[in-house]
C-alpha positions in Angstrom: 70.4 76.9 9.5 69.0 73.4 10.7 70.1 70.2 9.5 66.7 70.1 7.3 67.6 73.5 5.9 70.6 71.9 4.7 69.7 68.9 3.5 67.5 70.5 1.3 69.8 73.1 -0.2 72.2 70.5 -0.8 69.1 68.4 -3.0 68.9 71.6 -4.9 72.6 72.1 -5.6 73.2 69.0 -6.4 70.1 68.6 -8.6 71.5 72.0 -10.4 74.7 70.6 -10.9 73.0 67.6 -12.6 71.2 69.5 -14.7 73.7 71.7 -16.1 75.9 68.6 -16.9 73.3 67.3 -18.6 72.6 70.6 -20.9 76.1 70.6 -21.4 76.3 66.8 -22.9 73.6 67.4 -25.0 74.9 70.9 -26.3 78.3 69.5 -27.0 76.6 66.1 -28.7 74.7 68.6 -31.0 78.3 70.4 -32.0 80.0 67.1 -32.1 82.4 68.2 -29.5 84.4 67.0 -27.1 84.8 67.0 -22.9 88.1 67.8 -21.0 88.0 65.1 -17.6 89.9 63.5 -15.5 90.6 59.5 -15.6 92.9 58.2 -12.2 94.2 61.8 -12.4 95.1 62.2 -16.4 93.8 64.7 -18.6 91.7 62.9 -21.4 89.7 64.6 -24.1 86.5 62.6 -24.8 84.1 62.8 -27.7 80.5 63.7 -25.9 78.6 61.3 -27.7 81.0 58.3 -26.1 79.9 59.6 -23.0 76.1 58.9 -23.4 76.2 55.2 -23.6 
């Protein structure tokens, strides 16, 4: 593969990965749910629709 090559599969992986985080916040917004991430390394449970502001 050439550098180009990779450069653009990396665009599309990462633009994947955006998008399916996105579907996920607004699925989860819908069902009033909430998101398991990590904060400095600690487990926190956030409500989906704090994370759209």
């Amino acid at each position: 593969m050439t550098k180009d090559n990779i450069k653009e599969l990396r665009t599309k992986i990462l633009k994947g990965i955006e998008l399916s985080y996105s579907r996920l916040l607004i699925s989860k917004q819908k069902e009033d749910g909430e998101l398991v991430i990590s904060r400095n390394g600690k487990i926190v449970r956030v409500k989906a629709k704090d994370l759209a502001k």
